[in-house]
C-alpha positions as CSV (number, residue, x, y, z in Angstrom):
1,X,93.2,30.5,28.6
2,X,89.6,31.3,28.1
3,X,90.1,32.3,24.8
4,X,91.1,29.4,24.2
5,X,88.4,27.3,25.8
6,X,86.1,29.3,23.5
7,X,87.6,28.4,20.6
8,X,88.3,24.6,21.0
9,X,86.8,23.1,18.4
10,X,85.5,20.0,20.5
11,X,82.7,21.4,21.6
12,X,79.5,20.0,20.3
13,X,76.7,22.7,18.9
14,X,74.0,21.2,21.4
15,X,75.7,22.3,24.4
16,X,76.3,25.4,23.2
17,X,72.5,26.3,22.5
18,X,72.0,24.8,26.1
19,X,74.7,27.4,27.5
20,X,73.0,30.1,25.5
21,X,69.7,29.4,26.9
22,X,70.7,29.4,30.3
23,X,72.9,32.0,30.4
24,X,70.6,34.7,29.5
25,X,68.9,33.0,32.9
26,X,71.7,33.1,34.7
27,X,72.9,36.6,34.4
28,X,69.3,38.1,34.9
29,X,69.4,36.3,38.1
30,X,72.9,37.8,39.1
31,X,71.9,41.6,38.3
32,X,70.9,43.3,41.1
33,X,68.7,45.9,40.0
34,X,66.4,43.1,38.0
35,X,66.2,40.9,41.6
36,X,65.3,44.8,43.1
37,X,63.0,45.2,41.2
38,X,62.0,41.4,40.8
39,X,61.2,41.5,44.6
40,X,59.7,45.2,44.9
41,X,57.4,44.7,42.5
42,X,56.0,41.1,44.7
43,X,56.4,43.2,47.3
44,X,54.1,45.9,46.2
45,X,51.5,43.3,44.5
46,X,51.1,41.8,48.0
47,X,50.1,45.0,49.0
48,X,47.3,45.4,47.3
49,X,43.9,44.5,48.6
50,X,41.5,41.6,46.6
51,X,40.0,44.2,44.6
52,X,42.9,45.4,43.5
53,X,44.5,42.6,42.4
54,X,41.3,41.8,40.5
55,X,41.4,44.8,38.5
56,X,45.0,44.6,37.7
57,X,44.9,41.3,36.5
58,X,41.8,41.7,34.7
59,X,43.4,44.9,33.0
60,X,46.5,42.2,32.3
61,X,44.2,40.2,30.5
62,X,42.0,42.9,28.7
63,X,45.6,44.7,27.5
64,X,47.5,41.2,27.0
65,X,44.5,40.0,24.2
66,X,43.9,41.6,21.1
67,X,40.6,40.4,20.9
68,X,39.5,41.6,24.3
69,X,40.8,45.0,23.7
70,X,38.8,45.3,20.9
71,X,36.0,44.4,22.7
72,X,36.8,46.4,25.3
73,X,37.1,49.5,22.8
74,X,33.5,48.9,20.8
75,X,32.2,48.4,24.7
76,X,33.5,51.7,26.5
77,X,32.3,53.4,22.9
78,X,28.8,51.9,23.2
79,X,28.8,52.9,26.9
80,X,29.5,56.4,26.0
81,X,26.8,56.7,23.0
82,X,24.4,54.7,25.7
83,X,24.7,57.4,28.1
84,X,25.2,60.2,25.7
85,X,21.3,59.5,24.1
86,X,19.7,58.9,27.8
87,X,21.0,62.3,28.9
88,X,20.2,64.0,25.8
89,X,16.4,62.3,25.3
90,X,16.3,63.1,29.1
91,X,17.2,66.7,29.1
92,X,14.9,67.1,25.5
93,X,11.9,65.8,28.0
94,X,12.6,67.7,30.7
95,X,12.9,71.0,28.7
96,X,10.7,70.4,26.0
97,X,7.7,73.4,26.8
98,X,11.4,75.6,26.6
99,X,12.8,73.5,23.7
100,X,9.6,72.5,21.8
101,X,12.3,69.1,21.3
102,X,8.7,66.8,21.3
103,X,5.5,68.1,20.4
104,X,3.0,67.9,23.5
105,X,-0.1,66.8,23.3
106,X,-3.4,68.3,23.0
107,X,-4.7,66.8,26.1
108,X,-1.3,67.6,27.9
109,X,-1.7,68.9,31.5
110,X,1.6,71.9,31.1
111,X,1.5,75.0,29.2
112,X,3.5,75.7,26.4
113,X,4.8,79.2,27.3
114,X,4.2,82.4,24.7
């Protein structure tokens, strides 16, 4: 009987993208482990304090956008080279009668050691 439902040939092509549409729907909503997980996934987002939930759905939005992945890329990168030349210029100051990294002044009040 059904396959012969299926095969009748009065039914008309727009119905049948409608069916296929909303059966996809339909079935999703019927499987239990996708309405599990549906609903412990709300469950667990709930959870979550303010801050949380901003950083999640601003790490949604960063990894959703090409564009703002990119820019988060260049951004962490320049971050890194930022704090790789303070440390660096830092430590080459605060060494420098050891490292001889910048040439003291004359006039300047610390020893170079021999």
């Amino acid at each position: 009987k059904i396959k012969f439902l299926q095969t009748y040939p009065g039914r008309v092509g727009s119905s049948d993208d409608t069916e296929l549409r909303y059966s996809s729907q339909y079935e999703e909503r019927l499987d239990p482990f996708a309405s599990f997980s549906r609903k412990e996934r709300q469950r667990r987002y709930l959870s979550l304090s303010p801050w949380d939930k901003a950083t999640l759905s601003m790490g949604r939005i960063i990894l959703s956008n090409k564009l703002a992945r990119t820019i988060a890329f260049f951004y962490t990168v320049l971050l890194h080279c930022l704090v790789f030349l303070v440390s660096s210029f830092q430590w080459c100051v605060l060494a420098w009668p050891l490292t001889h990294c910048v040439k003291p002044s004359p006039n300047s009040p610390v020893q170079e050691f021999q």
